[in-house]
N, C-alpha and C positions, 0 to 999 in steps of 0.2 A: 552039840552045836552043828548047825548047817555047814558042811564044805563043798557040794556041787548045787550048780542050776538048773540041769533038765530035768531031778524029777521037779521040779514047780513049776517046768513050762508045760511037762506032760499030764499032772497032774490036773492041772487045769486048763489043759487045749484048748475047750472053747470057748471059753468064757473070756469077754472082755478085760482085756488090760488098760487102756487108756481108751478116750474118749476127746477129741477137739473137736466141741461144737463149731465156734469161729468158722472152722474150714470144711467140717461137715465130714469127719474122717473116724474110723473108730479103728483098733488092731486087738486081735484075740492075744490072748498069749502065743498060742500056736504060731501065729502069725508073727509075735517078736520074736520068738524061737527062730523062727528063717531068717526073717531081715535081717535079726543080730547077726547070728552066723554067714548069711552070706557078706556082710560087711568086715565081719572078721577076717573073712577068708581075703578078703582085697587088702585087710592092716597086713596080715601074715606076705602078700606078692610085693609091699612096700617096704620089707624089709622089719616090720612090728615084731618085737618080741617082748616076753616078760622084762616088765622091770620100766621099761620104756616109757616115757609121758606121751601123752598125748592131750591134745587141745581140743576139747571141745567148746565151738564157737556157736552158740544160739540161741535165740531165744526160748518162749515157753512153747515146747512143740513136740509132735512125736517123734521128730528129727533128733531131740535130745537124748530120749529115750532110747530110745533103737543103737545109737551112739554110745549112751553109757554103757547097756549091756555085750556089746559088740569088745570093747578095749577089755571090759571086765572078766571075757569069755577069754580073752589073750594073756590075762595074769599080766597085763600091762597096767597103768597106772592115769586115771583121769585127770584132767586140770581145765576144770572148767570153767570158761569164762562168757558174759554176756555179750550180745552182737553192735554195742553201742558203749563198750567202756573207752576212756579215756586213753588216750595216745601212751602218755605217758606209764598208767597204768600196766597197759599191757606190753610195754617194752621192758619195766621192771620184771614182772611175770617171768617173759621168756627168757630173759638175761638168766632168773633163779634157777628155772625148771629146767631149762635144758630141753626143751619138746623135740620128740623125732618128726614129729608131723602134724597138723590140725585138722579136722574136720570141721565143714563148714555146711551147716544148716540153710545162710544167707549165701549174698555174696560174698567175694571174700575182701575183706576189708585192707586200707594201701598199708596199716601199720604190721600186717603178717607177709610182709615181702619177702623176710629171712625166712621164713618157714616153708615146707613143702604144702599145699593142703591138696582135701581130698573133698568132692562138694559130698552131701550125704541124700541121694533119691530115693525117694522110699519107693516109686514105681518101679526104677530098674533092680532096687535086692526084693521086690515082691516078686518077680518073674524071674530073678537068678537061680540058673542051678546049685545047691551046695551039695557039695563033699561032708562027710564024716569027720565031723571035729571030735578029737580028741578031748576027752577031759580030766584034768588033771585038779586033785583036791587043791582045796584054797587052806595055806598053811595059817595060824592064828596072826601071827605077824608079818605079815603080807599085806604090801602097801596096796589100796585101793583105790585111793583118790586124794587127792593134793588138792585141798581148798586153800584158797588166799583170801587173807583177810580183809578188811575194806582200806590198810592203812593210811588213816586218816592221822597220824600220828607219825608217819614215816612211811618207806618202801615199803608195799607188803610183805607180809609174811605166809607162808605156805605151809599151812598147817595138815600133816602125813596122818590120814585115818586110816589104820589097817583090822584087817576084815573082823579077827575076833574080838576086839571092844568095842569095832560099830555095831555087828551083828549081835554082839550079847545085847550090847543097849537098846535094840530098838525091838528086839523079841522080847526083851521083858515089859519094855513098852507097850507093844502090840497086845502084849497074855495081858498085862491089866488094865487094858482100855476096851477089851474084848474086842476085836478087830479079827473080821471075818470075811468071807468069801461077800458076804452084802453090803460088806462097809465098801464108800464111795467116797476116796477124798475129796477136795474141790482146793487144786492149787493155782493160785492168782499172784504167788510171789515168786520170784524172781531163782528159774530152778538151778539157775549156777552158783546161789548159797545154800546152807545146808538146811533148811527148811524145807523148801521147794527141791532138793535133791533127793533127801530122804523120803517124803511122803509120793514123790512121782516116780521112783525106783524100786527101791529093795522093802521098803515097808509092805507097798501093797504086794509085790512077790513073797511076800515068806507067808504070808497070810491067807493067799487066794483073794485079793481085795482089788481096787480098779479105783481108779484116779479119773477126773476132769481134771482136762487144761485148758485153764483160760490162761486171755492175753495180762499181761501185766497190771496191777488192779488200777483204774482209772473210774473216770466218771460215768464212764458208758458201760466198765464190768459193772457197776454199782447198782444204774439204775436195769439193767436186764439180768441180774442175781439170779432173781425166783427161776430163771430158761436154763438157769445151770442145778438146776435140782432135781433129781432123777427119781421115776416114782420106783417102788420096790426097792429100793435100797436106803442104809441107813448112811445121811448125807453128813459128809466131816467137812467144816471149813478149816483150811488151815489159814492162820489171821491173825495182825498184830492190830493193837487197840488204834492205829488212824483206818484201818480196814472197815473197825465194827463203826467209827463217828460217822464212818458216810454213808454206811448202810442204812444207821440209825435216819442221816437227812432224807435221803429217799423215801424208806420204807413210813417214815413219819408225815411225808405229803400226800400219801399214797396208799389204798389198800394192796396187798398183796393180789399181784394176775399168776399166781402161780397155784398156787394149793398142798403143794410137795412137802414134807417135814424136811427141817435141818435138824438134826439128832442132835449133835451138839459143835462146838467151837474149839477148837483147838488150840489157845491165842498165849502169844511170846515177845521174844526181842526187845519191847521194851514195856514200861511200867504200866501197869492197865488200872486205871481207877476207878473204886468199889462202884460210884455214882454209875458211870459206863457202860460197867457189867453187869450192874441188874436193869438198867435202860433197855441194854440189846436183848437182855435175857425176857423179861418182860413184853416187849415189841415184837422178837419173832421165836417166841414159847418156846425155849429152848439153855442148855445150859452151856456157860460157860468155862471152859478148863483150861487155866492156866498149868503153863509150865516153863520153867529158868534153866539154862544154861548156858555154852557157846561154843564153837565150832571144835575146842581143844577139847574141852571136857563133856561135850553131848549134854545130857540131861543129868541135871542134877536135882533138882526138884519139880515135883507135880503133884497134880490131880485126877483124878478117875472119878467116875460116878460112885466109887467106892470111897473114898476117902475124904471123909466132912473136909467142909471147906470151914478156912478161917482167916476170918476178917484180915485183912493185913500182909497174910501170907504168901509167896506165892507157888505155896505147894510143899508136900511131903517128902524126904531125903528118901529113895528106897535104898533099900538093904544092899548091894554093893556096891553103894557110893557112898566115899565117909568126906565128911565139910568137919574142917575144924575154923573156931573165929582165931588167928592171929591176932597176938597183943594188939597192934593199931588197928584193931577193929575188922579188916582185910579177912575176906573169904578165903580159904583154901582147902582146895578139891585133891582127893587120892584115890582109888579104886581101879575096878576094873573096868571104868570106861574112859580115863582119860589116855590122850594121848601121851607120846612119846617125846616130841620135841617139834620144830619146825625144820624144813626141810633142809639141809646143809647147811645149818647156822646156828651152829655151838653156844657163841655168844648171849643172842636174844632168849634161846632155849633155857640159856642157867639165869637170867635175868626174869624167866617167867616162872623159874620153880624158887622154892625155900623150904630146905632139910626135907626135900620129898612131896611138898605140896604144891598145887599149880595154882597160882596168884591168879584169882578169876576177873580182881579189877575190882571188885563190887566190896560195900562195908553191911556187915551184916551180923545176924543174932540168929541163934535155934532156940527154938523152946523144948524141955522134956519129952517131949512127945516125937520128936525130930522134925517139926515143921522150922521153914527158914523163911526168916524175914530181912529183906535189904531196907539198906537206912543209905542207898544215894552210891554213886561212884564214887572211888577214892579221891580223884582230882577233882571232884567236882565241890567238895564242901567248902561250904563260906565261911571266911574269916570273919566276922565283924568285932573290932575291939577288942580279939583274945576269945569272943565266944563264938565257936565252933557250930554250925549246925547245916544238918540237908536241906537244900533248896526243895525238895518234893515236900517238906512241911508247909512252905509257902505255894508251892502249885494246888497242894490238895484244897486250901483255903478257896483260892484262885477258879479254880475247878468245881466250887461247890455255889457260883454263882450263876444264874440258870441261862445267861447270855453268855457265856464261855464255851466254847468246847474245848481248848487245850493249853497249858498255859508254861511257861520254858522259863526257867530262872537261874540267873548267874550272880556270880561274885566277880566284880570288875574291882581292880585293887586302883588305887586311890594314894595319892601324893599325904596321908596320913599315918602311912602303912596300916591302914586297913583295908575293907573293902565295899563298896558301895554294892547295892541290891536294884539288878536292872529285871525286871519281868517280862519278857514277851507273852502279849494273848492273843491266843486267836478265839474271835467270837461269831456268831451266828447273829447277833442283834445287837443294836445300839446297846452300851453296858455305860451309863455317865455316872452311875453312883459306883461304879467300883474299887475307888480308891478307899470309900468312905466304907463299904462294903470290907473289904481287906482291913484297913485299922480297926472293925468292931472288933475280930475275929484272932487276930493275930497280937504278941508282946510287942513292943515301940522297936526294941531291936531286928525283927525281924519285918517292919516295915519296908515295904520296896521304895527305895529312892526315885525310880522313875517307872512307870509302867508305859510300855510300848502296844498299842492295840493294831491288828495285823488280821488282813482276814483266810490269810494263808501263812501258816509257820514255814520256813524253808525243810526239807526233808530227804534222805536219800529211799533207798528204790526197795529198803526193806520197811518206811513207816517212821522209819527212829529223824527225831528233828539234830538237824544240823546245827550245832552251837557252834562251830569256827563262823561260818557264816553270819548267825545274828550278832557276835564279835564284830564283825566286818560291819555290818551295820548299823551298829551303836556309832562305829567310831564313825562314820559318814555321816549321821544326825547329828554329833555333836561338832563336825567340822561345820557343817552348813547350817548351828547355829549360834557358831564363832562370827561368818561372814557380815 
């Protein structure tokens, strides 16, 4: 296992590390080799030592970059958060973490008032002198960054990855996705979760590999894609499935002004449907690979160009990660990539494991072959009448209608104690037979009671649709049509 960073900075001196088109900016490795260290050497005059949090405050930038490596060179501990979270948010954070100090990319925002910060110039560490950093091995269980979770369920939680189950995880990753000095990520999500952390850090380091940053994916990443594809190299998007729906609208009006191959897609977070994935695979000649996990347990199932793909799946267990199905159906993860607990909260921590396995949230099945298929969130299954079933049976239907693009179904309980079936859809075109379209196709019970046609799902900043939200908005349609 990997325990120091410079030989991978020396190794590959000059070869591009990142890449921001946006700003017209590129850094060699060589070149984070300085930055980092000379910004280290400014954490070490601030009093930074191992063990220590630190905030990194920013968006998609090489300002993040340079930041990560910088604390990670001190055996200090990251906690990274975006430049536009929530007030409340980020005073949970700091109340948890404890931060010695923040770095700031932007300005520095009024709800980091208790904190010290430090802004992060990449002009003045390109022209700083540095000293001779010491380096000291990185121990297996050495904390390396403090992700918090989106809690949408409660105050975040701060989930501790330390070095040797991130780095085992994602060099076995990297050896079976063949990931090399040519591969070129392309991250457009949001690098203070762990998608967009991993693949603009420590993946392309261990590999020799080079990341694009773009700004956070919108309408305008979408339609100028192809100007993020790099010739000579083999192009990775990393991409959750509302990523691939809008590329599909563009690149669908539109022939390609670029020429560049995408090698292939790297897509997660939430459910991607089959329809989708051979659309986008199809439209820009290229394959699709899924893969499942989450911030606690890393990756627990995938894909590679080596491992058949099947229908339904999404992806292969590798060999040291073991999923057993719990009686009630519930996924749980054990091996050598999951974590440990959350950060100084005993509590939540033994409410997230059972007799050693970590409750991933999700209800699901293996086949013989160790391929895992999810059957829906655990809170998420509908009641109706005593029978139990995933609302993603009624989406897939929903989704197999060709004026849909994405379709979100709940279980709203009902003065019957049952529960009623509300659909939101988002469509691309008038859809007026869809109701009739869904009763061919579906049993009388799994009939949607009301469908809601929407031509935006509400969504946060990883793709995944926001159900508290369409909650909130049922309940305001059916007040205003009380009135």
């Amino acid at each position: 296992m990997l325990h120091t960073l410079s030989p991978l900075f020396e190794r590959f001196a000059e070869r591009h590390f990142a890449v921001e088109p946006r700003r017209r900016r590129r850094l060699t490795y060589s070149e984070l080799a300085h930055a980092s260290a000379a910004l280290a050497e400014r954490l070490i005059a601030c009093g930074i030592r191992p063990g220590d949090r630190v905030l990194l405050v920013s968006g998609n930038s090489l300002e993040f970059v340079v930041s990560y490596f910088a604390v990670l060179r001190l055996h200090a501990v990251a906690v990274p958060l975006g430049p536009d979270e929530e007030a409340n948010r980020i005073h949970d954070v700091i109340v948890d973490a404890q931060p010695r100090l923040a770095l700031i990319a932007d300005d520095a925002r009024p709800y980091l008032v208790d904190v010290p910060t430090m802004p992060v110039d990449l002009d003045a560490l390109a022209s700083a002198a540095v000293a001779h950093l010491p380096e000291v091995p990185f121990a297996a269980d050495e904390p390396i960054a403090l992700l918090y979770t989106s809690g949408t369920t409660g105050r975040p939680k701060g989930a501790a990855l330390r070095w040797g189950h991130f780095i085992e995880n994602i060099m076995d990753y990297g050896h079976d996705l063949d990931v090399g000095p040519t591969t070129r990520f392309i991250v457009s999500m949001p690098m203070w979760h762990i998608d967009g952390w991993t693949y603009s850090t420590l993946q392309p380091l261990l590999f020799g590999a080079s990341v694009t940053i773009a700004p956070l994916f919108d309408a305008h990443v979408a339609a100028t894609f192809d100007q993020l594809l790099e010739p000579d190299h083999r192009n990775v998007l990393i991409a959750v499935p509302a990523m691939l729906s809008a590329l599909i609208a563009i690149r669908g009006r539109r022939p390609s002004g670029g020429g560049q191959a995408l090698n292939y897609v790297i897509c997660g977070s939430s459910r991607l449907a089959p329809e989708l994935q051979g659309q986008f695979e199809r439209l820009f000649d290229t394959i699709v690979l899924q893969n499942y996990g989450s911030t606690e347990a890393l990756l627990v199932a995938y894909y590679t160009r080596q491992i058949p793909y099947r229908e339904g799946s999404v992806g292969r267990i590798p060999a040291k990660c073991r999923v057993r199905i719990l009686p009630d159906g519930q996924i749980g993860v054990a091996g050598a990539y999951v974590f440990d607990g959350y950060f100084q909260d005993p509590a939540r921590t033994g409410l997230a494991f059972e007799d050693g396995w970590y409750l991933i949230g999700d209800i699901g099945t293996v086949d013989a072959d160790g391929y895992l298929y999810l059957h829906g969130r655990r809170n998420d299954m509908i009641n109706k009448a005593g029978i139990k079933f995933d609302p993603v049976e009624i989406d897939e239907i929903i989704e197999s209608h060709p004026a849909v693009v994405e379709s979100a179904t709940l279980g709203i309980d009902n003065e019957r104690q049952s529960q009623d079936i509300v659909s939101f859809v988002q469509v691309c075109q008038p859809a007026a037979d869809l109701e009739r379209f869904v009763k061919e196709r579906l049993p009388q019970v799994q009939w949607p009671t009301r469908i809601v046609v929407m031509d935006n799902l509400p969504r946060n900043l990883l793709g995944k649709v926001i159900k508290s939200q369409l909650r909130q908005m049922l309940t305001n349609i059916v007040a205003s049509e009380a009135v």
